[in-house]
Each structure stands twice: as structure tokens, then as C-alpha cells.
N, C-alpha and C positions, 0 to 999 in steps of 0.2 A: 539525323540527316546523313543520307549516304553521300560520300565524298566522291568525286569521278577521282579514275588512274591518275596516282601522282605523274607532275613530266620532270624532269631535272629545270634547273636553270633556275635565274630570278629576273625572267624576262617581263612577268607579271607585274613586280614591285617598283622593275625601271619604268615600266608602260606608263603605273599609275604616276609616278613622277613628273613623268615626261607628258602625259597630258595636261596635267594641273597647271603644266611651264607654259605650254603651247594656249591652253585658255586663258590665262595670264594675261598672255602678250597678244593675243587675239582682240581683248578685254581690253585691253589700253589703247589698242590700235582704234578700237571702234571708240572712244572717248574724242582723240581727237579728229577723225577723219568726220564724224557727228557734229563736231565743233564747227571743223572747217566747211563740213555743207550745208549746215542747217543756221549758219547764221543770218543770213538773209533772211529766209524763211521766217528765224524766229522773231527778227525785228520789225517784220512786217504783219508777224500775226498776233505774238507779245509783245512787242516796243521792249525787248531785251533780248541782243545777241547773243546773250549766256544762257538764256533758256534750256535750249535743250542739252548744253554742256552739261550743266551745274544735275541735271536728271539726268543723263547716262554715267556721270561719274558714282552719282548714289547707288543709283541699281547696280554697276559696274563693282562697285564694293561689298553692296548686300550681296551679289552674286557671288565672289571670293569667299567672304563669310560662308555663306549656304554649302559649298562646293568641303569646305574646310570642315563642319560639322557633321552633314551627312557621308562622307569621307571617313568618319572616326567613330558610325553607328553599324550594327551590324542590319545589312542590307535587305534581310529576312523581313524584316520587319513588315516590307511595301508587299510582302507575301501572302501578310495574313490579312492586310486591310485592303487589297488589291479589288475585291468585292466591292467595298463600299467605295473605293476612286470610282469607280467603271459606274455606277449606278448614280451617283452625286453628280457625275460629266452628264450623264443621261439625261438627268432631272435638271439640268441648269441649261443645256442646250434647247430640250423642250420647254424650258421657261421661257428662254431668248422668241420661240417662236408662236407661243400664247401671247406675248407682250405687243409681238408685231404684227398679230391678228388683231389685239385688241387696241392698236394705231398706237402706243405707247412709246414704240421704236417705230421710226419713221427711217426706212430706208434698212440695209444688209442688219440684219440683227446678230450679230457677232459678240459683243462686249457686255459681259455684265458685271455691277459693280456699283458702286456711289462715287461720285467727285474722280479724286483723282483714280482711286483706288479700283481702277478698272482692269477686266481682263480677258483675255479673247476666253471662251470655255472651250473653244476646237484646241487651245497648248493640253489644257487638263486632258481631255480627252484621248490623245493623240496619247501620252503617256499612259491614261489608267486603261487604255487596249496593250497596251505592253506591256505590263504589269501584269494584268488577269491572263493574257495569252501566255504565259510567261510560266504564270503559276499551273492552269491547268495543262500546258503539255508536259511540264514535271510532273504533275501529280497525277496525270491521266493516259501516262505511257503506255500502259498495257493494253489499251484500247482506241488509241486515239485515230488508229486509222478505220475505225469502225462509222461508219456513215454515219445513226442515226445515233446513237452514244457520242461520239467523234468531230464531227466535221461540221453538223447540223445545227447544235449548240453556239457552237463557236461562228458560226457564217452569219447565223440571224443578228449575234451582239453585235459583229463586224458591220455587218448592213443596217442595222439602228442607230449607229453614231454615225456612219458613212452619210445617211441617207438623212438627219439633220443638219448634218453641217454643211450638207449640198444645198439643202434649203433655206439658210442663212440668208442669201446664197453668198457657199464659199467653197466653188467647185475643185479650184485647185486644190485647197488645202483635204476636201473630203478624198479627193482620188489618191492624194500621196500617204492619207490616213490608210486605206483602203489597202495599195499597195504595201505598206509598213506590213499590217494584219496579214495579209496573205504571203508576205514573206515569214514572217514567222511559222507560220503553220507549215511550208514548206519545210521550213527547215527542224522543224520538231517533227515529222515523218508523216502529216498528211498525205493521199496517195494522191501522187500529182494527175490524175485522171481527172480526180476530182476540183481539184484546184481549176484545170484545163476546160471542163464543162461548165465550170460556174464564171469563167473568164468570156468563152462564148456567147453567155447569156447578159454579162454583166457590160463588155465592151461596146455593145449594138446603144442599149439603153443608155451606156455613158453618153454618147453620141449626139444621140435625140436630144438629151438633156443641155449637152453642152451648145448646141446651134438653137437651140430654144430661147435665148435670150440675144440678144441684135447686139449688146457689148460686147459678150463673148461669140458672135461672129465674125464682127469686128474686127477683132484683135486673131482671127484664123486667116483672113483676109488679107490684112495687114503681115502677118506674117508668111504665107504661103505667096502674098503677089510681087510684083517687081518692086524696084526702087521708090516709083511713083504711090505705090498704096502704103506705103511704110506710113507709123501712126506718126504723131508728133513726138512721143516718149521716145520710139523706136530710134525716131531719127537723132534727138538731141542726147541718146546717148549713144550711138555710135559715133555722131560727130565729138564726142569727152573723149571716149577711148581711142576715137584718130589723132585727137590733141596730144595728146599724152606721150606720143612716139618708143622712145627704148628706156629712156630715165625720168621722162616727166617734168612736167610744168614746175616742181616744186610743192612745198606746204603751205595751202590758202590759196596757190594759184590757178585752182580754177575757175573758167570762165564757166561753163556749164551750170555749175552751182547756183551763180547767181539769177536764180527766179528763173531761168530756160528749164533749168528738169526738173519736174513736177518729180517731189519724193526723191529727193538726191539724198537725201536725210536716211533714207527707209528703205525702199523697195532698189533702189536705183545707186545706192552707197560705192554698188563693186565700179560704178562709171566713176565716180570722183576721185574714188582709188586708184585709177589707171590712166586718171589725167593730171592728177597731179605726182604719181609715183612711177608712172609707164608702164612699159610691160614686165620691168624687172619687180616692182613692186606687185603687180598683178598674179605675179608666178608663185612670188612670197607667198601670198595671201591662198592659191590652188596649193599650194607646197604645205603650208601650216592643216588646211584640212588634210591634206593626204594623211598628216603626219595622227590626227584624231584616229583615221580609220585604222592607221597601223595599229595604233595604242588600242583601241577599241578590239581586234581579231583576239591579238595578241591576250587581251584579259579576258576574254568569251574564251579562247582556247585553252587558257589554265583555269576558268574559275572552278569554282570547289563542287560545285552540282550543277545539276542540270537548270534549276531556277535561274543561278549568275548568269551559265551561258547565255540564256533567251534571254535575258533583262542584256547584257553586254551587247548582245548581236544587234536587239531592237535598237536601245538607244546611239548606239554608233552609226546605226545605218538610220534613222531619222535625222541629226544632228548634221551629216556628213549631203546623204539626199537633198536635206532643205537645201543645203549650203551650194549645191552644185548645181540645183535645176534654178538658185536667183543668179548664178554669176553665166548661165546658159541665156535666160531670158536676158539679161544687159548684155550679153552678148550678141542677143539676136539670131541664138542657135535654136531656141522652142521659143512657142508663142508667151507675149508677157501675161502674166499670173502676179498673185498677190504674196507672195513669198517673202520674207525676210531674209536677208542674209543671218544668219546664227552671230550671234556674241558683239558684232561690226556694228549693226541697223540698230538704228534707235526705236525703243518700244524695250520697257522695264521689266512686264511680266513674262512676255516670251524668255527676258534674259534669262531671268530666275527661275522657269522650267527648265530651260535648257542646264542650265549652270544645277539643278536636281537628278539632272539625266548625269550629268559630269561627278558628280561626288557619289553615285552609286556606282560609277565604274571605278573610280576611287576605291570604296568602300570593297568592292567584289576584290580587285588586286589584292588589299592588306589583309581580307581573311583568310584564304587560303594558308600565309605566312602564318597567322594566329592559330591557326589550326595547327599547322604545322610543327611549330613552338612547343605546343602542349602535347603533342602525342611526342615529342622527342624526350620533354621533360619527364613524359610518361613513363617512356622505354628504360630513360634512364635510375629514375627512382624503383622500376621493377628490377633494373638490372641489379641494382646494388642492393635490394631486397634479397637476391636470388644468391649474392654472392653472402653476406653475413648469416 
């Protein structure tokens, strides 16, 4: 494995640290603000207010765990099966959409799974394209700005995951896939030409697609007209975050929560955060992502090859993306979409992807040191060779 230029410092080591702290308490934050929105919810759906506590605590922990092991494995690893992620996401999204031909999923086919053991296949996916893009512009440097070698390969996988997950339908999550993919290849040295013409071709067709369906009209409607067209969602959570003012209602005291926002629980968590924390709480919460993406530059810029950097870049700018286009939409800055908040929003399996993206930027930090280690150990036992 060729190693990239050493850089001084052990800004890599603190990074990884410093993110594991920051997902932590991100982690915990999301157990009770879960708690405190989704109990209504859960005694109306479960007849047990602890419902969804007592599952975001679990995941909340299996995720710590997850983050803690893949953390202490060398990272290579998602390198060499990076092939088989990308094609298993393939064949399970294309399952999702044979099933809901064959009337079996009634309604968005998204989730496959038995009982509880459910899970969106767009998380798997969304990672095994930053995984394979990862691997082959490491491994395909010397050619990758060559079109039909190049660019060609790489556009058709990006457009077979893009283009089932649209068809779930889950158009937000396919476009922010989409974008993810085609930041990568930018930044592994695609010729932006190319990128540039295939954006032309591809934004028109977004379009079509996306006013092709009257809910997501809808909600372009609702978001582009005056006060008067605002959805219902729209409105009940700008009315949480008006609540809220500079320090907040308190913990539990939101009004909002109870049964007014559909998904205060899920899609809708950053309102309850801002109503019962205000705006100083809500900064918190924009402050702790900043602080991923720092961590995240920070370990892409020292990893050890070219592999770490793509894998560091993708999953910090997924992780960070998702995070800032759910707390846009409860802001009523873009139209609402089905986003999660990261690590906060209730839903187990996302955790757990995301919290696999988190312990590979881990894992990239402490190798470089391990490398490091061993060629020093090297130089040393040559040196005292050289002297006896």
C-alpha cells in the first residue's frame, strides 16, 4: 500500500477522538429529545410511552459498540468487499421493487426485512457507492479521467442505485445519493466537463420526475407560495421553533409534540429541539455537526492513501449533508423531504450505518499512527543494526 506525504502533527488522532465524543453526545441527545417527542406518539400507537425510548437507547448503544469495533479493525478491509456492498444494495433495492410489482409492498417500497428487523436498503446503498467509488479512483488513477475507461463505468452504477431508489419512490434520498457519487468523482479527478454535461442532462429529467407525482408538488407549492399555502407540517413546525424563543420551553415542554407534528419523533426532531432548547440549543446541535465535518477534513487530509481519503470525504459529507438539508427543511429553508436527522431521529438501522461510517473514520485516524509506529520501530532496529 503506497502511503500519501507524511504531514507533522497529531491532528488526525485528536480528530478521531474528538468525533467518537461529539457522536456520543449527539447519541444521547437523540435518546432523550426521542423520548420527550415521541411519547405521545408511542402511547397512542403502542399504549407504552417508553416505546420508542427503550429502542433508541438499544440502537444508541449497539451503535457505540459498532463505532468502538470497526474503530480498532483495519479499514482496508470495506476495500476488498466494497464490490460485493454495491451489488447486494443492488439486488435488495431491485427486490424492494419486484415485490411492489408483485403487490406484496403496498405503497413506497423502501424497507426490507422480517419483524422488527427492518431496514431502509437506500442506508446500505448510499454507503456501498462510497465504498466502490472509493476503491476504484484509488485504484484507477491513472486513467480515471478517461471517459469510456473512467467516467462511463462509474456514472452507469451511480445511475442504477440513483434510479431505484427514485423509484421506491424516495426521491430525496436518491438525489442526495446521486449528489454524494458525483462529489466523489469530482474530487478523485473526474474532468469536471464531464460531470458538467451529465448534470445538464440529468437536472432537466430530475424535474419531470420530481412534479410527476402531486405530493411532491405539493410540498414545491407549499414551499415556493406565501404564508397561506404553507403545509400543515410546515406550519406546526415553525410555530415549535417560534415557541422556543432564545433558551426554550424546557425538557418535555413541548407543546408541538404532542400529536400537532406529525414525525416530531423522526423527520421533524430538529423542531422539538428548538422548542424546548431555543435557539441556544439549536446552535448546539448546528455547532456539534460543524464539529463531524471538521473532524471528518481533518482525517481525509492525513489518511494514509488515497482509499481513507475518498472513504473520509464521502462519509463526512453524507453524515454532515443529511444532517443540514433535515434541520433546512424544519427550518423551512428547502422543500420538506424525508430525511432523518443523523444519530438524533429515531430509526435504529440508519443509526447503525451511520455510526459504521463513524468508526471507519475512526479506524482511518489510528492507522496512519500504526503505520507510523512500525516504520519508526523499523528505522530504529535498522539503526542499531547499522551501529553493532
Amino acid at each position: 500500500m503506497a502511503l500519501l506525504p507524511a504531514q507533522p502533527g497529531r491532528g488526525d488522532t485528536i480528530a478521531g477522538k474528538l468525533l467518537f465524543l461529539i457522536v456520543a453526545l449527539l447519541m444521547c441527545i437523540g435518546v432523550v429529545v426521542v423520548y420527550s417527542s415521541g411519547a405521545g406518539w408511542a402511547e397512542q400507537k403502542y399504549s407504552d410511552p417508553q416505546y420508542f425510548l427503550w429502542r433508541q437507547l438499544t440502537f444508541a448503544v449497539a451503535g457505540m459498540a459498532l463505532i468502538f469495533v470497526v474503530g480498532t479493525i483495519d479499514y482496508h478491509i470495506f476495500r476488498k468487499i466494497s464490490k460485493l456492498f454495491l451489488f447486494v444494495s443492488i439486488g435488495l433495492l431491485a427486490l424492494l421493487l419486484l415485490l411492489k410489482l408483485a403487490h406484496v409492498i403496498h405503497g413506497a417500497a423502501r424497507r426490507i426485512g422480517f419483524g422488527p428487523l427492518k431496514f431502509q436498503a437506500s442506508d446500505l446503498a448510499k454507503y456501498a457507492i462510497i465504498f466502490h467509488f472509493s476503491r476504484l479512483l484509488s485504484e484507477k488513477k491513472e486513467y480515471i479521467k478517461d471517459l469510456h475507461d473512467g467516467y462511463y463505468p462509474m456514472l452507469i452504477l451511480l445511475m442504477t442505485v440513483v434510479a431505484l431508489v427514485a423509484l421506491e419512490p424516495n426521491f430525496s434520498t436518491a438525489s442526495l445519493i446521486a449528489i454524494i457519487g458525483f462529489t466523489l468523482m469530482f474530487i478523485g479527478g473526474i474532468r469536471i466537463k464531464y460531470l458538467l454535461a451529465t448534470a445538464s442532462l440529468l437536472i432537466p429529467i430530475a424535474a419531470v420526475f420530481a412534479i410527476a407525482a402531486p405530493y411532491r408538488v405539493a410540498r414545491l407549492v407549499s414551499f415556493s407560495g406565501g404564508e397561506k399555502e404553507l403545509s400543515y407540517q410546515v406550519r406546526q413546525a415553525l410555530l415549535g421553533l417560534g415557541n422556543g424563543g432564545l433558551f426554550g420551553l424546557g425538557l418535555g415542554a413541548s407543546k408541538q409534540r404532542d400529536l400537532y407534528l406529525p414525525l416530531s419523533y423522526n423527520d421533524f426532531v430538529f423542531v422539538v429541539i428548538g422548542e424546548e432548547y431555543g435557539f441556544i440549543g439549536a446552535m448546539v446541535i448546528l455547532l456539534l455537526f460543524t464539529g463531524i465535518f471538521v473532524c471528518g477534513i481533518i482525517i481525509a487530509k492525513r489518511a494514509p492513501d488515497l482509499f481513507g481519503r475518498y472513504v473520509a470525504v464521502g462519509v463526512t459529507f453524507a453524515i454532515v449533508f443529511f444532517a443540514f438539508i433535515n434541520i433546512a427543511v424544519a427550518s423551512h429553508l428547502m422543500p420538506t423531504t424525508g430525511v432523518a436527522l443523523p444519530f438524533i431521529s429515531y430509526g435504529g438501522t440508519a443509526l447503525l450505518f451511520n455510526s459504521l461510517g463513524i468508526g471507519l473514520l475512526v479506524s482511518i485516524s489510528r492507522y496512519r499512527k500504526k503505520v507510523e509506529t512500525i516504520e519508526r520501530a523499523q528505522a530504529l532496529l535498522e539503526s542499531k543494526g547499522g551501529v553493532s
